[in-house]
PyMOL Python script that loads the backbone (N, CA, C, O; Angstrom):
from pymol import cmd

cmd.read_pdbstr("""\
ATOM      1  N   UNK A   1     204.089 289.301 186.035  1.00  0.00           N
ATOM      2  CA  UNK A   1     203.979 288.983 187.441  1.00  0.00           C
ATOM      3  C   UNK A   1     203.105 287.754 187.619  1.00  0.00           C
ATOM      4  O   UNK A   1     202.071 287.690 186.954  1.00  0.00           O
ATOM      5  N   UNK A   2     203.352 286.993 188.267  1.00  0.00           N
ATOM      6  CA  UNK A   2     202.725 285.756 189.055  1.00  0.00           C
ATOM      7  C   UNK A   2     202.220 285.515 190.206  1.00  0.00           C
ATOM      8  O   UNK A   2     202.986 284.741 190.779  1.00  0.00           O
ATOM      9  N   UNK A   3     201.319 285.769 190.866  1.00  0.00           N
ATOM     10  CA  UNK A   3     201.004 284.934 191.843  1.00  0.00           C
ATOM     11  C   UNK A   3     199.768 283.820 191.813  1.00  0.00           C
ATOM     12  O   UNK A   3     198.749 283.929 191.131  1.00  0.00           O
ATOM     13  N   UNK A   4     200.063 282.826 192.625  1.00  0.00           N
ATOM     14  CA  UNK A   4     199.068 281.612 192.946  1.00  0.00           C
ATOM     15  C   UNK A   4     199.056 281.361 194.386  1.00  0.00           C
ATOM     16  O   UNK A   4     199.816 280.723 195.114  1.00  0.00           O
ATOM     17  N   UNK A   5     197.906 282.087 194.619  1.00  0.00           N
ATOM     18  CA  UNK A   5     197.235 281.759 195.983  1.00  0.00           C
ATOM     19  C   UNK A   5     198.046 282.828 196.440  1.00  0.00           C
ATOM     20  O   UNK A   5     198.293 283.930 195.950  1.00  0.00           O
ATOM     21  N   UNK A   6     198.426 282.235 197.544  1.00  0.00           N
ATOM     22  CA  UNK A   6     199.280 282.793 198.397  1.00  0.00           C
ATOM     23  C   UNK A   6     201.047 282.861 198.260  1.00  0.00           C
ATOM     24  O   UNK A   6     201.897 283.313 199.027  1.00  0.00           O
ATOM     25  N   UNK A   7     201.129 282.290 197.114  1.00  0.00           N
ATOM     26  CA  UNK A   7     202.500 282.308 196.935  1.00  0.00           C
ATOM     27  C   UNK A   7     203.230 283.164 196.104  1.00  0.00           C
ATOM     28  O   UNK A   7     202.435 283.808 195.419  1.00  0.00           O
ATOM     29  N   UNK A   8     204.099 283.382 195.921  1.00  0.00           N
ATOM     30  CA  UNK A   8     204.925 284.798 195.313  1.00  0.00           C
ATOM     31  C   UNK A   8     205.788 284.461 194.719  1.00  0.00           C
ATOM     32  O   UNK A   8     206.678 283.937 195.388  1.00  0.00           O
ATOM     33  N   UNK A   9     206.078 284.578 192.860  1.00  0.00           N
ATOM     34  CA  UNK A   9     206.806 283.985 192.224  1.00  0.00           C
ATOM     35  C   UNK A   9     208.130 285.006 192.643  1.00  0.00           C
ATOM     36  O   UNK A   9     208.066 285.855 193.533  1.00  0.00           O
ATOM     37  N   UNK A  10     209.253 284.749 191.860  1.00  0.00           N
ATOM     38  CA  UNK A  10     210.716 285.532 192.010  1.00  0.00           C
ATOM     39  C   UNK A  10     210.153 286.538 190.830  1.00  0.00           C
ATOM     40  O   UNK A  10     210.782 287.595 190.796  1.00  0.00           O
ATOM     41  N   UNK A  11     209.248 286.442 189.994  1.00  0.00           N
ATOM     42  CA  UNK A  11     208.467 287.000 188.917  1.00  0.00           C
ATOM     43  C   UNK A  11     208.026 288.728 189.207  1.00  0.00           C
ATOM     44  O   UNK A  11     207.976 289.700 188.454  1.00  0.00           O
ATOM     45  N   UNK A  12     207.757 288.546 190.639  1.00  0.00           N
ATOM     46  CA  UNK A  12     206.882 289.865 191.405  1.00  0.00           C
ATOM     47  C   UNK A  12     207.709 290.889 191.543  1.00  0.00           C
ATOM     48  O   UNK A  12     208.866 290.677 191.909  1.00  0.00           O
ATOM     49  N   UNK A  13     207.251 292.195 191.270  1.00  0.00           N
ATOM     50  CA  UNK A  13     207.921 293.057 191.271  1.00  0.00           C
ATOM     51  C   UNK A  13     207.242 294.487 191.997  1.00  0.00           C
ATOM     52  O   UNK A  13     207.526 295.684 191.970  1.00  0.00           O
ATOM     53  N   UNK A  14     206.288 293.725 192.591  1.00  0.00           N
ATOM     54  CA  UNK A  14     205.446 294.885 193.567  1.00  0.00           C
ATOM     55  C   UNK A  14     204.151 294.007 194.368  1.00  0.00           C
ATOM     56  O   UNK A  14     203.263 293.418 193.752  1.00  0.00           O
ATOM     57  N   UNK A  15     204.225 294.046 195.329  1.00  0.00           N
ATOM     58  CA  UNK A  15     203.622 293.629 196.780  1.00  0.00           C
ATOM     59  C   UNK A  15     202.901 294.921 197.471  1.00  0.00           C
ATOM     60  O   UNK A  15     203.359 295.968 197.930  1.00  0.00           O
ATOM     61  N   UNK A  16     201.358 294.313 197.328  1.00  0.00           N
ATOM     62  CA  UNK A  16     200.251 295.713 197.993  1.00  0.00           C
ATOM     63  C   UNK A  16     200.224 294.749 199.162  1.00  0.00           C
ATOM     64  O   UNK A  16     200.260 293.520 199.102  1.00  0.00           O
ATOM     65  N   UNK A  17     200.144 295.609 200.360  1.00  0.00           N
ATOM     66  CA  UNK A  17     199.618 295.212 201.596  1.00  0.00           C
ATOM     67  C   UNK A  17     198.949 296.220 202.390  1.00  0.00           C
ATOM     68  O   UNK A  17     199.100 297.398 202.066  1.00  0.00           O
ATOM     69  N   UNK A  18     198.070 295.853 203.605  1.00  0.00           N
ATOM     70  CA  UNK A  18     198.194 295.836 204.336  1.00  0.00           C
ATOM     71  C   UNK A  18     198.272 295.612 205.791  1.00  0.00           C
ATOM     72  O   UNK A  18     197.848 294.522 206.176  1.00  0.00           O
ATOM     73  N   UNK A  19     198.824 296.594 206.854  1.00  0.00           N
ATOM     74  CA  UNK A  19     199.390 296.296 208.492  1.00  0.00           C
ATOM     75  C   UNK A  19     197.632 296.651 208.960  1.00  0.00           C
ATOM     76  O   UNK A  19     196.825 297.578 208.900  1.00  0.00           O
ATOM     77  N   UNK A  20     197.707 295.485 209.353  1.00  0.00           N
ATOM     78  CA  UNK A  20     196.470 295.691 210.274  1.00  0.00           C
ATOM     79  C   UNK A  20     197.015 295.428 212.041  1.00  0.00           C
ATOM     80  O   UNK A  20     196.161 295.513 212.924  1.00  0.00           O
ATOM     81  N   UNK A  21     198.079 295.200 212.304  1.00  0.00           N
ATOM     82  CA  UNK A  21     198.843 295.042 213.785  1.00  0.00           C
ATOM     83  C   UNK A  21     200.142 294.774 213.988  1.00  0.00           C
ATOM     84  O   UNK A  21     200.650 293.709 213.636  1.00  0.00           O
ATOM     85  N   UNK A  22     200.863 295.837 214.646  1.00  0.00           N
ATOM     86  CA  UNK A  22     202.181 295.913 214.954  1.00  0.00           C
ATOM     87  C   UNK A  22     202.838 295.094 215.754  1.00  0.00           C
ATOM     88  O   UNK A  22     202.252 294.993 216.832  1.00  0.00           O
ATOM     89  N   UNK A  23     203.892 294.407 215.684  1.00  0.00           N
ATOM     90  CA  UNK A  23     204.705 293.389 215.855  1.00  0.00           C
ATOM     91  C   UNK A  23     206.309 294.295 216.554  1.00  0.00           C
ATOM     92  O   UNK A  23     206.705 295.442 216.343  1.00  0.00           O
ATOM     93  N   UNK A  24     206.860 293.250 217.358  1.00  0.00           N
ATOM     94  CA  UNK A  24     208.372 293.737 217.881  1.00  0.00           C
ATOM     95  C   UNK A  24     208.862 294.010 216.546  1.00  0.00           C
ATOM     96  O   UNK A  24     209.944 294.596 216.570  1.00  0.00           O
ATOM     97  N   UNK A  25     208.398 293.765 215.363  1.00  0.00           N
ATOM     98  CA  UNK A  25     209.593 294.491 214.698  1.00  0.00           C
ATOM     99  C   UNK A  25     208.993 294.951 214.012  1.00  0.00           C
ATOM    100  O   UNK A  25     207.764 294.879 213.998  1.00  0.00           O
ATOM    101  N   UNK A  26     210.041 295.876 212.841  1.00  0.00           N
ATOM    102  CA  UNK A  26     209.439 296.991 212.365  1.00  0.00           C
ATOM    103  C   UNK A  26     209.723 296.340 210.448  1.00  0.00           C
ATOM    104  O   UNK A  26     210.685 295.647 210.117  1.00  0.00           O
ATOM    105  N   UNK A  27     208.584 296.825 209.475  1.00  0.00           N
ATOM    106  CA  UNK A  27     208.292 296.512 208.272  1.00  0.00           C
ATOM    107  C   UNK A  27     209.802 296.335 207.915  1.00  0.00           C
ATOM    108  O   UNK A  27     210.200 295.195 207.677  1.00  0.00           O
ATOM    109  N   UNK A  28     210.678 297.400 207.860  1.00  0.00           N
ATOM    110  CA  UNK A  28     211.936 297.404 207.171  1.00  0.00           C
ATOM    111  C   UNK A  28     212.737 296.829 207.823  1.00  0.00           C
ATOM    112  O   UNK A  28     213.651 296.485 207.074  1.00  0.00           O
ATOM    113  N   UNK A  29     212.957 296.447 209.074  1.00  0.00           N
ATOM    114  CA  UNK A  29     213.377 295.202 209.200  1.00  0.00           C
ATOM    115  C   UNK A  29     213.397 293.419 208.989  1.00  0.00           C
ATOM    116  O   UNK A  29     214.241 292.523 209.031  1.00  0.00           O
ATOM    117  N   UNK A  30     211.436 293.590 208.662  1.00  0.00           N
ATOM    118  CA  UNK A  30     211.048 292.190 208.315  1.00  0.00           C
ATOM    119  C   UNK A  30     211.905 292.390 206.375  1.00  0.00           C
ATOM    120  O   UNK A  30     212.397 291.491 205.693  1.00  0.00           O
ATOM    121  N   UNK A  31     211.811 293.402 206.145  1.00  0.00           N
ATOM    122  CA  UNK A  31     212.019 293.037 204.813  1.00  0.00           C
ATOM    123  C   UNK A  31     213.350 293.113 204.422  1.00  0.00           C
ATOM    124  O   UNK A  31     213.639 292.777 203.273  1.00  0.00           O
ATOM    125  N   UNK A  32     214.397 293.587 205.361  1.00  0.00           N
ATOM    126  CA  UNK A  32     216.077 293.259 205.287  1.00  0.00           C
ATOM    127  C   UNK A  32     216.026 294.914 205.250  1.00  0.00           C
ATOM    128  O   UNK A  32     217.019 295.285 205.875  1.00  0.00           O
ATOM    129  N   UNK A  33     215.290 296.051 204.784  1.00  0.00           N
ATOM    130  CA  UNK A  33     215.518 297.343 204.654  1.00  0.00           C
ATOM    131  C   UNK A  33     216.081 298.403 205.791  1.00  0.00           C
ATOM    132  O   UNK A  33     216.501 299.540 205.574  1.00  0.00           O
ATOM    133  N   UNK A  34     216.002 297.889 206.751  1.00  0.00           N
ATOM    134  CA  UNK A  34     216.509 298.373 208.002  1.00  0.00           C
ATOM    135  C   UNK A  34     217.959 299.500 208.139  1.00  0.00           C
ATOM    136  O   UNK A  34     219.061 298.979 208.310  1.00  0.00           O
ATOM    137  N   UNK A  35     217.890 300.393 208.085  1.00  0.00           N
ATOM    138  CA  UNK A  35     219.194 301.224 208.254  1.00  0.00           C
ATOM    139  C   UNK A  35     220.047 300.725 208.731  1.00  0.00           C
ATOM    140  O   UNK A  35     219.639 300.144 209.736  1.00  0.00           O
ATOM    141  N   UNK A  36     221.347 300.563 208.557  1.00  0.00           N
ATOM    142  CA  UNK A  36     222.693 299.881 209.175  1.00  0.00           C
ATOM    143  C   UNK A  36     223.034 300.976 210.368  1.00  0.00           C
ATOM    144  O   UNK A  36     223.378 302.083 209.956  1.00  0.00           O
ATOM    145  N   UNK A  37     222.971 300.771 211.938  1.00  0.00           N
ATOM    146  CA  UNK A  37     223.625 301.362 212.871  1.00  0.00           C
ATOM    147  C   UNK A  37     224.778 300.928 213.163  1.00  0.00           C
ATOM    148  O   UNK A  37     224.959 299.756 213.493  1.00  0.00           O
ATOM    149  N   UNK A  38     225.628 301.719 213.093  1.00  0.00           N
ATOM    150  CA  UNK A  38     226.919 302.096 213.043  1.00  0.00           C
ATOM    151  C   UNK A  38     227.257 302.533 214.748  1.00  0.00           C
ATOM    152  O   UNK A  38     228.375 302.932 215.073  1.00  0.00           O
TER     153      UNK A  38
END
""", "prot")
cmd.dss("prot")
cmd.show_as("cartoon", "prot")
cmd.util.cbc("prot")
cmd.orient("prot")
């Protein structure tokens, strides 16, 4: 795994965070994970 600074190689294979304030959207949507509604 790689990171420098703030940047995130294609290398990474796990991302710690955290939400310190909620936004119109929701985590699994920022990250494409979002359930498909049908």
């Amino acid at each position: 795994m790689s990171i420098h600074g703030r940047d995130i190689s294609s290398d990474v294979g796990q991302i710690n965070v955290k939400v310190v304030e909620s936004g119109s959207k929701s985590i699994e949507e920022l990250l494409g994970k979002a359930p498909k509604e049908e």
